[in-house]
C-alpha positions in Angstrom: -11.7 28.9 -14.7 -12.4 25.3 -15.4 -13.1 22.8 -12.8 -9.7 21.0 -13.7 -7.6 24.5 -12.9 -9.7 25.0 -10.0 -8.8 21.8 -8.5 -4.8 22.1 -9.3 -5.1 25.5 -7.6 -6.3 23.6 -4.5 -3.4 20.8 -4.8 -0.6 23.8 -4.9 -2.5 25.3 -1.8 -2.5 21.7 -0.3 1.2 21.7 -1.4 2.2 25.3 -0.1 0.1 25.0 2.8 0.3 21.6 4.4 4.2 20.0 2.8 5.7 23.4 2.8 6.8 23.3 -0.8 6.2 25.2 -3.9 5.0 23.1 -6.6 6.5 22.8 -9.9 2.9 23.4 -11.7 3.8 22.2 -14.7 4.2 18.6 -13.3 1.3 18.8 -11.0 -0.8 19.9 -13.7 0.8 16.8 -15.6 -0.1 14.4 -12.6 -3.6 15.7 -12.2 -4.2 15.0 -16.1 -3.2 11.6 -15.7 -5.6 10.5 -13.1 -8.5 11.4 -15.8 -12.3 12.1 -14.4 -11.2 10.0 -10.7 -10.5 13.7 -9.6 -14.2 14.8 -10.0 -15.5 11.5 -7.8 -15.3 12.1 -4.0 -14.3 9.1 -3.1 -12.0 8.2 -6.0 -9.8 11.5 -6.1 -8.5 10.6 -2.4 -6.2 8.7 -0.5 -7.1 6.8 2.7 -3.7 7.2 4.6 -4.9 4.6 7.1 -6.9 1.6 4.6 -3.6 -0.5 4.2 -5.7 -2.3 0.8 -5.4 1.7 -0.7 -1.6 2.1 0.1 -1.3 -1.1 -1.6 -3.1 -0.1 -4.5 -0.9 2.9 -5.0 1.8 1.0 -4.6 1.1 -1.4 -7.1 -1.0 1.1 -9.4 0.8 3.8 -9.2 4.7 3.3 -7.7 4.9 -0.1 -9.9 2.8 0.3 -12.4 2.9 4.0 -13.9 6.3 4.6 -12.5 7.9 1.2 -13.2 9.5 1.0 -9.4 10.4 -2.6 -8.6 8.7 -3.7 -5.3 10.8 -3.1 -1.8 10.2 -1.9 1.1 11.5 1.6 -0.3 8.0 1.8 -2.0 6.8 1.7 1.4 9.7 4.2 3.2 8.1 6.7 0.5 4.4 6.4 0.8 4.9 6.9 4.4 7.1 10.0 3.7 5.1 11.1 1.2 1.7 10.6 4.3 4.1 12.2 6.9 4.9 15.5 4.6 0.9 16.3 3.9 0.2 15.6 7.6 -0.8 12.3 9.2 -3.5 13.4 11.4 -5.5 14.3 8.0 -6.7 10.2 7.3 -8.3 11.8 3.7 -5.4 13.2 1.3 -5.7 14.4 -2.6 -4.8 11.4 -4.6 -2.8 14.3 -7.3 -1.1 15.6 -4.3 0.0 12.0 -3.0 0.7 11.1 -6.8 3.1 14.2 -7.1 5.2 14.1 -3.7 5.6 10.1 -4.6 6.6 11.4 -8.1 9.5 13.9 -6.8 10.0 11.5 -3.9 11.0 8.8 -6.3 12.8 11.3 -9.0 10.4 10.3 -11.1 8.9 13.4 -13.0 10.2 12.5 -16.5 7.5 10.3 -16.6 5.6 13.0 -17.4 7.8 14.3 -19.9 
């Protein structure tokens, strides 16, 4: 198994496990693509749920940028959803994981066609 289908395999568990859904793997396997070699870097391939400079940069990398969400305080209602599903008391989160609930928080999976 690679080390890109080993680390998908630990985003569904994250999903399953912590958020309580069953991922569509064909999306998160999409989603994990698109973040390119940041998901072999340590540091790079997570979220900081409590640095309010990275939930920016989500929001405006990700939410505005590669899903083409006009700014609001909606962007905001869903990162915190989004923080609140995979479990607040965990300050480090999977950047993919993150990535995909925002995705199917926002109805957003055609982006990745």
């Amino acid at each position: 198994m690679s080390k890109r289908a080993e680390l998908i395999e630990k985003y569904a568990a994250d999903l399953r496990d912590k958020c309580g859904k069953e991922p569509n793997m064909d999306l998160l396997t999409k989603v994990t693509i698109g973040l390119g070699p940041s998901i072999y870097n340590k540091d790079s391939s997570m979220v900081s749920g409590t640095d309010q400079a990275e939930l920016d940069r989500v929001k405006a990398n990700f939410l505005m940028k590669k899903l083409g969400l006009a700014d609001g305080p909606e962007l905001d209602a869903g990162i915190d959803a989004a923080l609140e599903c995979y479990g607040k008391s965990n300050p480090r989160k999977h950047r993919a994981v993150v990535y995909y609930l925002l995705t199917e928080h926002f109805g957003k999976q055609g982006i990745y066609g």
